[in-house]
C-alpha positions in Angstrom: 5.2 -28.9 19.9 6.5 -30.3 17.0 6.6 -27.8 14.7 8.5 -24.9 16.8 9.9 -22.4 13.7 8.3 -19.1 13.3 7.4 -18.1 9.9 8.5 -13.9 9.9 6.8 -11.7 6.6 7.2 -8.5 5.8 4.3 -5.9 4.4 3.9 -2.1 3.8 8.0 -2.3 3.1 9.0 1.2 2.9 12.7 2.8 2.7 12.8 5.9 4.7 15.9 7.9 3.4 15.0 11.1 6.0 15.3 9.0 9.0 18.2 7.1 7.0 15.8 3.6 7.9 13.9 0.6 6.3 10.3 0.4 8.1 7.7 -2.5 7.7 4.8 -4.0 9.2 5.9 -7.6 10.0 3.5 -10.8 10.5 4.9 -13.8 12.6 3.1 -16.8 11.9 3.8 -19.4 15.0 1.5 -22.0 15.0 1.4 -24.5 18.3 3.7 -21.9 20.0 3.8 -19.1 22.3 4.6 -15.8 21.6 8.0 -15.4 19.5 10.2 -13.3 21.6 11.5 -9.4 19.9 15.4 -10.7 20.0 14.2 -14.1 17.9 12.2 -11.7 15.4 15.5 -8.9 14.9 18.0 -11.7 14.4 15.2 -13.2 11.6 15.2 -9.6 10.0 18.6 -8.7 10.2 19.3 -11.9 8.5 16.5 -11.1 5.7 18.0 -7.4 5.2 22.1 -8.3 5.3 22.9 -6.4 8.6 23.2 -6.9 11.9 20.3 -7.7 15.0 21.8 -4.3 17.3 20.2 -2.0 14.7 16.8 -3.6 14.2 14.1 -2.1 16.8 11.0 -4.4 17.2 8.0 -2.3 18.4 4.5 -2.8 19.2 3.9 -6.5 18.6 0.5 -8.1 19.2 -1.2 -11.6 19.3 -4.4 -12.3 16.6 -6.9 -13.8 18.9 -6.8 -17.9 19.0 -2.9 -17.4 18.6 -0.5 -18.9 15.7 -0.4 -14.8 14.2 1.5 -12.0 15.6 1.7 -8.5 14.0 4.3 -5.2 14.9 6.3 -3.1 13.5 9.9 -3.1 12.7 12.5 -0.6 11.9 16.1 -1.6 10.4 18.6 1.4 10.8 21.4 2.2 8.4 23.6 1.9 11.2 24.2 2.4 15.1 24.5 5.9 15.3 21.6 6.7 13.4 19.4 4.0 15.9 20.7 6.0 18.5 20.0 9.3 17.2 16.5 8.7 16.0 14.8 6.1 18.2 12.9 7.3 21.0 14.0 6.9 24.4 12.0 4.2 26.2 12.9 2.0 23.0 16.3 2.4 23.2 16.2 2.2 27.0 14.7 -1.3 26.2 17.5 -2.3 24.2 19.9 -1.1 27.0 21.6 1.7 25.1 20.0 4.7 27.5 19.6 5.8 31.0 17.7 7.9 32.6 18.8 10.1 35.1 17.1 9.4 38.3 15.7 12.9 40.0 13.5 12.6 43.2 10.2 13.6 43.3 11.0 16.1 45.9 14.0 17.7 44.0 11.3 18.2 40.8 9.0 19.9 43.2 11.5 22.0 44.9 13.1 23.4 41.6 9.3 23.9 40.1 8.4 26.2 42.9 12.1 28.2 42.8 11.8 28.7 39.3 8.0 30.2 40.1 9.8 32.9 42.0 11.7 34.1 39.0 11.0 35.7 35.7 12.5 35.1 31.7 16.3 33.8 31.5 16.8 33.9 35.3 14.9 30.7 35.4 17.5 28.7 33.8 20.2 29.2 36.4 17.6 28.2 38.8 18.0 24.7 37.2 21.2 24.4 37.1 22.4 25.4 40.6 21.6 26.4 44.2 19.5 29.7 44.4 21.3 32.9 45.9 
């Protein structure tokens, strides 16, 4: 354990002006170590691209076989509200910047078989409230 750094390159760099992003395949080279951690690589980035860790997402990371090489993807937003408009949920549910609303299983089911009943827009105020 004496050499403990991680070693973070970037390939496949591309600027993605529709989704207002910078996207690129990163490498993490971490020999004699475990698996670098997601927060460890977005600080390293956000460093390398002049902005801040909060709008780096770090997706889909995985480990060469025999270890010392890990490859994902990374995505470095122009700024907050852009992350939050176009990430996906689960990733930003990751980062802790979404909640789901929790709706029993038995509540889905019940609303699915009154809105069976019904026909066209009627099914919409099924949804929202109690049935008449």
């Amino acid at each position: 354990m004496a050499d403990v750094t991680a070693t973070i390159r970037t390939r496949k760099f591309m600027t993605n002006r529709l989704l207002a992003r910078r996207q690129m395949v990163v490498d993490v080279l971490h020999p004699g170590r475990a698996t670098v951690p997601k927060k460890e690589i977005s600080e390293k980035l956000a460093k390398m691209y002049k902005t801040t860790p909060d709008v780096v997402a770090c997706f889909g990371f995985r480990t060469h076989f025999g270890g010392g090489k890990t490859t994902g993807f990374a995505l470095v937003y122009d700024n907050m509200d852009l992350l939050k408009k176009f990430e996906p949920k689960h990733r930003l549910a990751t980062k802790g910047l979404y909640e789901k609303k929790k709706v029993s299983r038995k509540q889905r089911k019940e609303r699915k078989n009154r809105m069976k009943k019904v026909r066209g827009t009627k099914k919409a105020k099924i949804g929202t409230g109690k049935k008449k």
